[in-house]
C-alpha positions in Angstrom: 147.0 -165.7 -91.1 147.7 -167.3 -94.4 144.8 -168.6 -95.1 143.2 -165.0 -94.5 145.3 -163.7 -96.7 144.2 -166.5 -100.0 140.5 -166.0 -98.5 140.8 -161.6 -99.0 142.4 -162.5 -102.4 140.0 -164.5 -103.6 137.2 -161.9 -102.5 139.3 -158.9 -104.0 139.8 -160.8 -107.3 136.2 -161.9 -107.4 134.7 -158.4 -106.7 137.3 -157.1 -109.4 135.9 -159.7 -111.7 132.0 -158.9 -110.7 132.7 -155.2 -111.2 134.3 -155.8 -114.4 131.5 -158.1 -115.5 129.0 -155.4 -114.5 131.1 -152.8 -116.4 130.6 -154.9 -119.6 126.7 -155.4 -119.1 125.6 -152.1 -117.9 128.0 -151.2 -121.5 125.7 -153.6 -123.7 122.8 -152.4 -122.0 123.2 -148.6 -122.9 124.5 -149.6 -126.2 121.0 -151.5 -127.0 119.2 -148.6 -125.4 121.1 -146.2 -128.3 120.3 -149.0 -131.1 116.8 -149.0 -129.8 116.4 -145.7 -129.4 118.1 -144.7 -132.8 115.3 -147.7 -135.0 112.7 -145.3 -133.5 114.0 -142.4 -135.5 115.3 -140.5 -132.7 119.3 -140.7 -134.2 120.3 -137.7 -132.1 119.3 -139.1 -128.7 121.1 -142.2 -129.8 123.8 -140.6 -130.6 124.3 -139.2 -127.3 123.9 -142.5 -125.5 126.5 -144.1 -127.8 129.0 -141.0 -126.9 128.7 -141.5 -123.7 129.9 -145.3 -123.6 133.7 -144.9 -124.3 133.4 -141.9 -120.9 131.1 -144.0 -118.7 132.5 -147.4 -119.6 136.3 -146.9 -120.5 136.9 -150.8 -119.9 134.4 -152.1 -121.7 136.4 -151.9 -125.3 133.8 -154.3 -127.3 130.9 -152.5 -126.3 133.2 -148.8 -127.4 133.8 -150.5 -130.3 130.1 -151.1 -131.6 129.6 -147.7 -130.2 131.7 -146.1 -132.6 130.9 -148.3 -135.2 127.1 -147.0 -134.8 127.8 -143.8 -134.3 129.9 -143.6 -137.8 126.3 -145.4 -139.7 124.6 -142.3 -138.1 126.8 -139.8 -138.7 126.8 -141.3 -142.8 123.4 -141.2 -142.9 123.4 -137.5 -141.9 125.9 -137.2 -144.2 124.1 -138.4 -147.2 120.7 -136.4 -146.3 122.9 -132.9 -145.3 124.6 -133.6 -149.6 121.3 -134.2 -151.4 120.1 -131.5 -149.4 122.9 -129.2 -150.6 122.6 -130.6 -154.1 119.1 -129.6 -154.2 119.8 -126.0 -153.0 122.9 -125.7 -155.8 119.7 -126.0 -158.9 117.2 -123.4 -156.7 120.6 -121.4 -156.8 121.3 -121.6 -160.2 117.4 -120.4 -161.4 118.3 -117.3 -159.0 121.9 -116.4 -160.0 120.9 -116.2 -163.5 118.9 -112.9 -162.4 121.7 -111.5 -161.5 124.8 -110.3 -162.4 128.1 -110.9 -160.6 130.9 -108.2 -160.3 133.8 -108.1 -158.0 135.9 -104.7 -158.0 139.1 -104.4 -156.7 137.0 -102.0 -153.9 135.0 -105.3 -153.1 136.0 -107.9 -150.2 133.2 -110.1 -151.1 131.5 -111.0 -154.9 128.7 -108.8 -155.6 125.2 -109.9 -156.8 123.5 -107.0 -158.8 119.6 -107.8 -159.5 119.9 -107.6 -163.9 116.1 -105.4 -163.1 118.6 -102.5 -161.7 120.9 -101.6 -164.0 122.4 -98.5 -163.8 120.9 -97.8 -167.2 117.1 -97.9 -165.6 118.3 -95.6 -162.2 120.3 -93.0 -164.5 119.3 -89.1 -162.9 116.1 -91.3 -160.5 115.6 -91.5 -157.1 115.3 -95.7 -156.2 115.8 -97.9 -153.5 119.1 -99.9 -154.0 119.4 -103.7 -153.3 122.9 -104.6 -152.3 123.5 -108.5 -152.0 127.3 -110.4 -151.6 128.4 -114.0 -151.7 127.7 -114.4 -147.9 124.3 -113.8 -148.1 124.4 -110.4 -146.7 121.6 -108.1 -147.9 120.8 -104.5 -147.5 119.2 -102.0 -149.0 119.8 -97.9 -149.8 118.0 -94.8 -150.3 119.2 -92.8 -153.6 118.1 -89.5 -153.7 118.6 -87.4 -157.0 117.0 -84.0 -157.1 117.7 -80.2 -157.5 117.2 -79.2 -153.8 118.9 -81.6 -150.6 116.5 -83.2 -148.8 119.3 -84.5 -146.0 117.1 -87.5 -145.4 117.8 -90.1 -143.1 115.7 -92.7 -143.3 112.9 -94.6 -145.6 109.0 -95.2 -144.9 107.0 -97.9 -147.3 103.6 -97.8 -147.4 101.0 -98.7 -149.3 97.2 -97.1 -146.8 97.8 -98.7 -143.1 100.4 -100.9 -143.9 104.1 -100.0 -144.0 107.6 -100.5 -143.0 110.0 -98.1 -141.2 113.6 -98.1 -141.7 115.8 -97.1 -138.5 117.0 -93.8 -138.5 121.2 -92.9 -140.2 121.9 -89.3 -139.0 123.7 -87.1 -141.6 126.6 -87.7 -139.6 127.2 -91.2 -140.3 129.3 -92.4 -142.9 126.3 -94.8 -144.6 124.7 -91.1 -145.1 126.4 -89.6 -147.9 125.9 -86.5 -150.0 127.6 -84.9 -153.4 126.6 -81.9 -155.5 127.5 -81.3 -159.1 126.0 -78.8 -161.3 122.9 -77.9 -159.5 122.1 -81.4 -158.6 122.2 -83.3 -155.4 122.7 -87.1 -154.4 121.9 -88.7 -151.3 122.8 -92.1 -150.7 121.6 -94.0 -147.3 122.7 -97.3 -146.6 120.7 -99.2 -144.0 123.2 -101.8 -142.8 123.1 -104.6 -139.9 119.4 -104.8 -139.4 118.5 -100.6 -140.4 116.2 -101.6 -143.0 114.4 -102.8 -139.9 111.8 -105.3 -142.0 111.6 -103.0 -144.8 113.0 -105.8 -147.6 110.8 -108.6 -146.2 107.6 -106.2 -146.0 108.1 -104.9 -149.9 108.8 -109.1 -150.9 105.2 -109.9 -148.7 103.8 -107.2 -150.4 104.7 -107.1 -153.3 101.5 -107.1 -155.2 100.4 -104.0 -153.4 100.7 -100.5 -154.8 104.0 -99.3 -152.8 105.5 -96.2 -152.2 108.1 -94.9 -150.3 109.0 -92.0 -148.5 112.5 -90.6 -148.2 112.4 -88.8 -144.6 114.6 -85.7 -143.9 114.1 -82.5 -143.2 111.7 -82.3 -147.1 109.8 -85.5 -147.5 110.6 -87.4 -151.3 107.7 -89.6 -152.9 108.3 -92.4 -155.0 106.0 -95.4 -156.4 108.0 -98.7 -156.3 107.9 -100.2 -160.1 107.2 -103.7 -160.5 110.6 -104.6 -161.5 111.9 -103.2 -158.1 109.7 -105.3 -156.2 110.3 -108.3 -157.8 114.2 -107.9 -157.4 113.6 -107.3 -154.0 111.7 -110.7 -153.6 114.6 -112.3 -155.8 117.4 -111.1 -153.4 115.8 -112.2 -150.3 115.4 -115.5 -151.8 119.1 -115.3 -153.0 119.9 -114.2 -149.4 118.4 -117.1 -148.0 119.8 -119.3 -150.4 123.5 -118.4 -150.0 123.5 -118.5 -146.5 122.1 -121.6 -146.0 124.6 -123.1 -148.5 127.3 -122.0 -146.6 125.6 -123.7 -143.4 125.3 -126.7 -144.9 128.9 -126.6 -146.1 129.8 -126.4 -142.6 128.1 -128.9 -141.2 129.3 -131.8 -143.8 132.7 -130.3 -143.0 131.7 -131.5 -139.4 129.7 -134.5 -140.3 132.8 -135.4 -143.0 135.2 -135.5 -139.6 133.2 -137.6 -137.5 132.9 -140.2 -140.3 136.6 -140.6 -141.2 
């Protein structure tokens, strides 16, 4: 009975000691399969595998070590590439800001960007379309109507022959449709927020160098002919647009990559 007992402890230790052994290999294996994996460009994959190690392979604490230390050469590298990236976008955002001037009133959440091409000096007693552009990115545009008679419009067509862009209808009722009156003259203002202007800004920016009009829609019609200077300012806030928000994307992800390297 004895010796049964030394001859199952030997097997247990030695099964304990295979399985660890086996731990520890299959460890090195995945870990050259990320190293691999990762020299072939494909650092995301790689960095799976080598996440996975320290789960799959909780004994194996040289093989989690390497692992980490891999997975921290990754994460710099992404590091570096997501910074020059956002360095490059701060100049493309500095030739666009200067186009534009900056206000924040004590009425605003958010910094405004006004395109220096509408200044209130230019829309002073004219019906426009209004670009309105914050610090976030966020961009919309409105109808301004200004006129002896109310047209109680509620939406905005752009054309220029066959092709043209529809905004989403804003009923009179809702409070992005306002009206005021004051000495014989009426103002309309329609804002076209959260996706109204339904492709209206991008089709003015890709169309820029047509002959545009647009057509206030209400219960009168209102023609105007888009000046030049309005649809360049469109094409400059879309690009600001663009630009903003994809700094603030990238600012997030270093946060994250910044983490991960620490």
């Amino acid at each position: 009975m004895r010796n049964i007992g030394i001859v199952l402890g030997i097997l247990f230790l030695s099964v304990l000691f295979s399985c660890g052994k086996s731990m520890k290999k299959r460890a090195e294996e995945k870990l050259n399969l990320a190293v691999s994996v990762c020299e072939k460009g494909d650092s995301l994959t790689a960095l799976i595998q080598l996440d996975s190690i320290h789960v799959l392979y909780p004994e194996a604490v040289e093989a989690i070590g390497k692992a980490k230390a891999a997975s921290g050469k990754i994460y710099s590298e992404f590091l570096f590439r997501k910074q020059s990236q956002l360095d490059k976008l701060f100049e493309r955002l500095n030739e666009l800001e200067i186009m534009f001037t900056k206000e924040k009133t004590e009425y605003d959440q958010y910094t405004q960007f006004i395109h220096k091409m509408q200044n209130s000096d230019r829309r002073l007693n004219h019906s426009f379309i209004q670009l309105h552009l914050d610090e976030r990115g966020e961009l919309f545009i409105s109808s301004n109507y200004y006129g002896d008679q109310w047209l109680n419009h509620i939406g905005l067509r752009v054309y220029d022959g066959v092709f043209q862009a529809k905004t989403d209808s804003v009923p009179l009722t809702d409070p992005n449709n306002r009206q005021s009156e004051f000495m014989d003259t009426h103002w309309e203002k329609v804002n076209y927020l959260n996706g109204k202007d339904n492709g209206v800004i991008q089709f003015i920016a890709d169309n820029a160098e047509r002959n545009l009009k647009a057509v206030f829609l209400g219960k009168r019609m209102y023609f105007i002919v888009l000046e030049p200077f309005d649809k360049q300012a469109v094409k400059d806030a879309l690009a600001l647009s663009n630009a903003l928000k994809l700094k603030i994307q990238l600012e997030k992800e270093i946060r994250q990559l910044q983490s991960k390297v620490k």
